[in-house]
C-alpha positions as CSV (number, residue, x, y, z in Angstrom):
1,X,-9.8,-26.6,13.0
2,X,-10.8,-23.1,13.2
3,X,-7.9,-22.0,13.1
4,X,-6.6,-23.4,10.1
5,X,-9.9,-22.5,8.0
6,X,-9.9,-18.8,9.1
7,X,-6.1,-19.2,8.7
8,X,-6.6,-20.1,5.3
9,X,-9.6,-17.9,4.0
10,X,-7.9,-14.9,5.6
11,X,-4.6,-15.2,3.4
12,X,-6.3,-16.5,0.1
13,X,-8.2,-13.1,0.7
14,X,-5.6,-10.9,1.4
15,X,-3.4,-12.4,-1.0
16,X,-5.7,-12.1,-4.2
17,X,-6.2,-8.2,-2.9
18,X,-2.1,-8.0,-2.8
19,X,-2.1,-9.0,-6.4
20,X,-4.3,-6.8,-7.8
21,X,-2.8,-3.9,-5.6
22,X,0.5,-4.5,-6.8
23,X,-1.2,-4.3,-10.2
24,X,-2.4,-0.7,-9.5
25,X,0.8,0.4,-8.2
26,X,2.5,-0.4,-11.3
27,X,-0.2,1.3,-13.4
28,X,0.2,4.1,-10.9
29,X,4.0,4.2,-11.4
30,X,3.6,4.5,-15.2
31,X,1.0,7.1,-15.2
32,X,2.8,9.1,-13.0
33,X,6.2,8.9,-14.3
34,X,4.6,10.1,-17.5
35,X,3.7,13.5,-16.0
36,X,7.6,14.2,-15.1
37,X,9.8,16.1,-16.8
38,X,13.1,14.7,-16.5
39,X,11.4,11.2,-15.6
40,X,14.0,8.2,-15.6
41,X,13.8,5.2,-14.5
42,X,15.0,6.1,-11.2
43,X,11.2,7.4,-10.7
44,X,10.8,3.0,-10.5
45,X,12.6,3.1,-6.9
46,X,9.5,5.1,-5.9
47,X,7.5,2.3,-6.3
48,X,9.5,-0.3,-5.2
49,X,10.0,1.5,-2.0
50,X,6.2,2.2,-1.6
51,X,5.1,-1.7,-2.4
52,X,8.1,-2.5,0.3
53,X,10.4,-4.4,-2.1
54,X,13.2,-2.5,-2.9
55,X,15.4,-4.2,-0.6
56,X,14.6,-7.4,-2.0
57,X,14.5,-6.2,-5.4
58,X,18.3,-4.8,-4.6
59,X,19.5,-8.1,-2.9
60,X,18.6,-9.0,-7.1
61,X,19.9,-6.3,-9.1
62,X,22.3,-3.9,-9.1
63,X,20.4,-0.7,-10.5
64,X,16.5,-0.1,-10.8
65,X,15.3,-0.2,-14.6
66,X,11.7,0.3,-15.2
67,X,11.5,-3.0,-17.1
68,X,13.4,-4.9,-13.8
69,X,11.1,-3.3,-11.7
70,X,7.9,-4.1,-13.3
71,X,9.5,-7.5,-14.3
72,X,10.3,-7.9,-10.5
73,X,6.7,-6.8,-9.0
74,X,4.4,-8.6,-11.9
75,X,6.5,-12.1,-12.2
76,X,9.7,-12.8,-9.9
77,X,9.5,-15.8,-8.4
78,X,11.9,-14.4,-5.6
79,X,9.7,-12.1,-4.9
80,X,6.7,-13.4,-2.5
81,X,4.9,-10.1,-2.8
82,X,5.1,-10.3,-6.9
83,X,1.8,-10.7,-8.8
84,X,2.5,-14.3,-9.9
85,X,3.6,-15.1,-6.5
86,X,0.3,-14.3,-4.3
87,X,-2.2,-15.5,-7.0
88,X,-0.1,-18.7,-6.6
89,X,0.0,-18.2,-2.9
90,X,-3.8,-17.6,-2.6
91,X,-4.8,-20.7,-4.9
92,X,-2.7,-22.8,-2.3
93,X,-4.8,-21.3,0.5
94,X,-7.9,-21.6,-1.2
95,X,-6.8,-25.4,-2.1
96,X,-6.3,-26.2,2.3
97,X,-9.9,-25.2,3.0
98,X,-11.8,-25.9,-0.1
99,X,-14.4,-27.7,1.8
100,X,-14.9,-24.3,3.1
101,X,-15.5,-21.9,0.4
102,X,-18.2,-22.6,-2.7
103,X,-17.8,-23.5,-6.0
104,X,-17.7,-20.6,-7.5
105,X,-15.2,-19.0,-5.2
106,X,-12.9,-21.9,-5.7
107,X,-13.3,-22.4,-10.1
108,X,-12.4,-18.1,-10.3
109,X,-9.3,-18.7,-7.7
110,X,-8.2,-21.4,-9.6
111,X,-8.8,-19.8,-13.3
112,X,-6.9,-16.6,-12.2
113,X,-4.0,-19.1,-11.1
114,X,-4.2,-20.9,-14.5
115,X,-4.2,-17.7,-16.1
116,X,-1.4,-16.0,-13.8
117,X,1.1,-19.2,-14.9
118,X,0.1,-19.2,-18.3
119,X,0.5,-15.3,-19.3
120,X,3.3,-14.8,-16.4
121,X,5.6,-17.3,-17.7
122,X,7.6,-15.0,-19.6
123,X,8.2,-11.5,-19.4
124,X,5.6,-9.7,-20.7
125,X,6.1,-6.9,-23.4
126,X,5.3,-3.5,-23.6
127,X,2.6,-3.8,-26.0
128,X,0.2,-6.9,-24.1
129,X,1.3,-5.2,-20.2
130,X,-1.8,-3.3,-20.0
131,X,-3.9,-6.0,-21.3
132,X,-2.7,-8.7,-18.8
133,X,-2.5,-5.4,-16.0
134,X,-6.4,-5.2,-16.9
135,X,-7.2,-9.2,-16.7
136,X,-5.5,-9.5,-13.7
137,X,-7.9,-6.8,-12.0
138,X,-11.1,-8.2,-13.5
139,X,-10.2,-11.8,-12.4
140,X,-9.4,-10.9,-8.6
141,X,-12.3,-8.9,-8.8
142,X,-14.5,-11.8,-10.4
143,X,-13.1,-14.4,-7.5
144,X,-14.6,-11.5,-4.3
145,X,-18.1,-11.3,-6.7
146,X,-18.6,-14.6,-6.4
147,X,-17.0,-14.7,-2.9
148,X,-20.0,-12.1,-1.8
149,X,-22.6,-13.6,-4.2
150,X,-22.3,-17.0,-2.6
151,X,-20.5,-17.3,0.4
152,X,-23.0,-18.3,3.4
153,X,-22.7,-15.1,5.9
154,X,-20.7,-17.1,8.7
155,X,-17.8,-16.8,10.4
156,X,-15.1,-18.1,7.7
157,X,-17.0,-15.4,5.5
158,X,-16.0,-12.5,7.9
159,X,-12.4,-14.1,8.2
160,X,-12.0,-13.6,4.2
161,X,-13.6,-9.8,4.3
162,X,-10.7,-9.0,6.8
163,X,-8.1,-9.9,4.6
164,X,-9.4,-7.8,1.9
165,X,-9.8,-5.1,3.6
166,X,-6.6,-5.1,5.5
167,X,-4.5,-5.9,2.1
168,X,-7.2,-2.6,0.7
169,X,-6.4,-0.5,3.0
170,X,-3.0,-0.9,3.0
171,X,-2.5,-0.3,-0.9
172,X,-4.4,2.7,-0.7
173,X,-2.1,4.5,2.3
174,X,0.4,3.6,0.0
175,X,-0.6,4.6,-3.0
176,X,-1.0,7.8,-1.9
177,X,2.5,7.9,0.0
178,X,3.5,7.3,-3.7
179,X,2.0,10.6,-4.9
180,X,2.2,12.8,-1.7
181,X,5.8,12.3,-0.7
182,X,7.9,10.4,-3.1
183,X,6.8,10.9,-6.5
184,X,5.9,15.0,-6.2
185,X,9.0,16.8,-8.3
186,X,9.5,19.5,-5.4
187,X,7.2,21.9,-3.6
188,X,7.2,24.6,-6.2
189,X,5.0,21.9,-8.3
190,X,2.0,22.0,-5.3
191,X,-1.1,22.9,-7.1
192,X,0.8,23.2,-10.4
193,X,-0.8,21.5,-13.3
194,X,1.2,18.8,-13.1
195,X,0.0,18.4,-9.6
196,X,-3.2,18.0,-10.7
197,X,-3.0,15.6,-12.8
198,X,-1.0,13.5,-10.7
199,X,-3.7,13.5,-8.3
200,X,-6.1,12.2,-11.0
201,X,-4.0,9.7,-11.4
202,X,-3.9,8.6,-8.1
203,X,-8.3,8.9,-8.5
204,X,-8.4,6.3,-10.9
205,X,-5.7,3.6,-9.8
206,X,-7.9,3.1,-7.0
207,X,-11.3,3.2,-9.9
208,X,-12.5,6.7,-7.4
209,X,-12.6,8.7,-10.7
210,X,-16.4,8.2,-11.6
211,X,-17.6,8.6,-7.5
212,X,-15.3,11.9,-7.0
213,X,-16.8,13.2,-10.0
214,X,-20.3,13.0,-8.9
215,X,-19.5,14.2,-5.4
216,X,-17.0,17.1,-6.3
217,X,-17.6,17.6,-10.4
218,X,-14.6,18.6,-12.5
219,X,-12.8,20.3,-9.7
220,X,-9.4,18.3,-8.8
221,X,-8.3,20.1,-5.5
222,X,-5.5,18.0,-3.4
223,X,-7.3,18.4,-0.4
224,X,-10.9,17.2,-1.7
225,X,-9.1,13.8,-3.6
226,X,-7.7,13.5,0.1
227,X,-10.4,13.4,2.1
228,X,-12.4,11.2,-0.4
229,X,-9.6,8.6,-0.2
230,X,-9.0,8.9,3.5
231,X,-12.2,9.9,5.7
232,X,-15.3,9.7,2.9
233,X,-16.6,5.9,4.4
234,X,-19.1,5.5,0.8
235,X,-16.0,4.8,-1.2
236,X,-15.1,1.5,-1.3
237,X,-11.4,2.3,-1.1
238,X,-10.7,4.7,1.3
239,X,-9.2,4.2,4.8
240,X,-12.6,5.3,6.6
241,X,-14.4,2.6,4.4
242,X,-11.9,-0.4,5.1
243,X,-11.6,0.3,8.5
244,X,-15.3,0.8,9.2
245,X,-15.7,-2.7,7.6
246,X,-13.3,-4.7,9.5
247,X,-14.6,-3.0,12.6
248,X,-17.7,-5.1,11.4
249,X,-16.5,-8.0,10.6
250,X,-14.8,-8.4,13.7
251,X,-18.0,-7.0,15.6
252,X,-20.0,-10.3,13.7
253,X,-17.2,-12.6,15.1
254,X,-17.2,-10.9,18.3
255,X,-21.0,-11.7,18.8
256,X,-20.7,-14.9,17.5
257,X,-17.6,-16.6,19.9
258,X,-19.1,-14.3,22.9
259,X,-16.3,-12.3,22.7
260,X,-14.9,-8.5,23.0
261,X,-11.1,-9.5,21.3
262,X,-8.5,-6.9,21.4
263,X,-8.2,-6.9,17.6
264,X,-11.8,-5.3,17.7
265,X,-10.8,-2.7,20.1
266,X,-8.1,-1.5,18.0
267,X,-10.0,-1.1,14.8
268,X,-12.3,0.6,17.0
269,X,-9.5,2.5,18.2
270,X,-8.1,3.5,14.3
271,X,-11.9,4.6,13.2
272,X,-12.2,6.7,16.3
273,X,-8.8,8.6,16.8
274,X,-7.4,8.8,13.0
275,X,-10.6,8.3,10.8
276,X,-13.4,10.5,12.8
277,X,-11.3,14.1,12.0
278,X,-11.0,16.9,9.1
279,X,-8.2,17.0,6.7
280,X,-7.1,20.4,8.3
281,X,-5.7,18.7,11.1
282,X,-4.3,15.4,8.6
283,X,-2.3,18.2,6.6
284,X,-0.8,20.0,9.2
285,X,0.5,17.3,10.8
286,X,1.6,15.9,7.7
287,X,0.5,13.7,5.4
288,X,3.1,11.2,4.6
289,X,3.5,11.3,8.5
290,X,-0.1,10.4,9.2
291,X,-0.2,7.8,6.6
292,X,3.0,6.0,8.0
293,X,1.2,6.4,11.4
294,X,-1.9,4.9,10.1
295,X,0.4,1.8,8.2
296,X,2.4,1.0,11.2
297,X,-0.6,0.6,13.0
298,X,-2.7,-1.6,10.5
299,X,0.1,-3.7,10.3
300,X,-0.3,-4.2,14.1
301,X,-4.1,-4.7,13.9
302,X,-3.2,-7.4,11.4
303,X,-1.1,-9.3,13.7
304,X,-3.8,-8.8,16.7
305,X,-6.0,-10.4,14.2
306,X,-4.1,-13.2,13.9
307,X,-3.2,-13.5,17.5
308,X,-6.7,-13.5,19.0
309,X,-7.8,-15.9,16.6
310,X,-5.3,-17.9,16.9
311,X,-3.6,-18.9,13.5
312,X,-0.3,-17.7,11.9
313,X,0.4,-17.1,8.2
């Protein structure tokens, strides 16, 4: 029985994060595109390639459009990663173990759903996407505030803060994959005004813009927007932050079942090795390199998750 709860909190979870991530990478794709010269809608397999669609999206369409590929990550019910398609797939998850989870948690998963298949039946134009972009952050983020505001501290509780932070952490490696190695115009551009404002635009599609600002001012250096997004652990979006939080929530289930799981040992293993250093030694190494180091293995902490605790998507 276990199984199938934690099963089910850990996916409505992680889904309902994967939603509003995909969200941000589209508002991250449009941002940045804008600060091209030369931008075409080319730029669009970027993103799909970041948010690990474009296969799929290609198996669909012949060439990458920005309205396909925004169409394709908000709506497409071929794609299971698409916005539409995990607030769907979280609702069903949420529906299997709803003697599990409170009221509240269950009425804001199921009014994001009503919303999702009411505004996401048809393509939405250019004029309401940021509108519905914005509603759909607000409403995943109303479903974890009420999560956190009434969920009793137990067991099924830590289940669902793993799959939001896993799903977290994951958007925000890629999000800055997206900047650092795909979407910069050429080397010539490092530290280039465009640069710059690229990197504020990565700031705020994770909402870091206000906290960097009262840690570091007006100054926008790469390598400062870096570290506060990889090893600072007080911002709620970094890598340092989600991993230090799983490594908790796994601790709590740890001490309750009387056990020292392996899953544990690798978060412990990711905070100590890859989130304990300086950005010096990130960078020269390589960014892009680190973060598909640090993706490769999150996706393997994931499936230790599910393996020690025996239940399967």
């Amino acid at each position: 029985m276990l199984g199938k709860t934690a099963n089910g909190l850990f996916w409505m979870s992680r889904y309902l994060e994967r939603a509003e991530n995909t969200v941000r990478l589209i508002e991250t794709g449009q941002r940045i595109a804008l600060t091209r010269s030369g931008a075409s809608d080319d730029d669009w397999t970027s993103v799909l390639q970041t948010a690990g669609a474009l296969g799929a999206y290609k198996e669909a369409h012949d060439e990458v459009t920005r309205d396909q590929a925004i169409d394709w990550m908000l709506r497409a019910g071929d794609n299971p990663s698409s916005v539409l398609s995990t607030i769907k797939t979280a609702r069903q998850n949420a529906r299997t173990v709803r003697t599990a989870i409170t009221g509240e948690v269950w009425e804001a998963t199921n009014a994001i759903y009503m919303y999702a298949c009411d505004t996401l039946r048809r393509k939405v134009g250019e004029r309401d996407l940021q509108e519905v972009l914005g509603h759909v952050r607000r409403r995943t983020a109303l479903v974890r505030g009420v999560t956190h505001g009434t969920m009793l501290r137990n067991d099924i509780y830590d289940f669902a803060r793993l799959g939001t932070f896993l799903e977290r952490a994951d958007n925000t490696a890629r999000i800055l994959d997206v900047k650092y190695y795909v979407l910069l115009p050429s080397v010539r551009a490092v530290g280039s005004a465009i640069d710059n404002v690229q990197w504020e635009t990565i700031l705020r599609s994770v909402s870091a813009q206000g906290g960097f600002r009262m840690e570091y001012g007006n100054a926008t250096e790469p390598r400062d927007i870096a570290h506060f997004l990889i090893l600072d652990r007080r911002m709620p979006r970094s890598l340092a932050f989600c991993i230090g939080k799983i490594c908790d929530n796994l601790g709590y289930l740890a001490a309750s079942y009387g056990t020292q799981p392996t899953s544990l040992q690798r978060a412990i293993k990711m905070q100590q090795k890859k989130l304990s250093g300086d950005m010096d030694a990130i960078f020269d190494s390589g960014l892009h390199e680190f973060i598909q180091d640090f993706l490769s293995d999150l996706a393997d902490l994931g499936g230790q998750i599910q393996t020690d605790y025996r239940f399967v998507e």
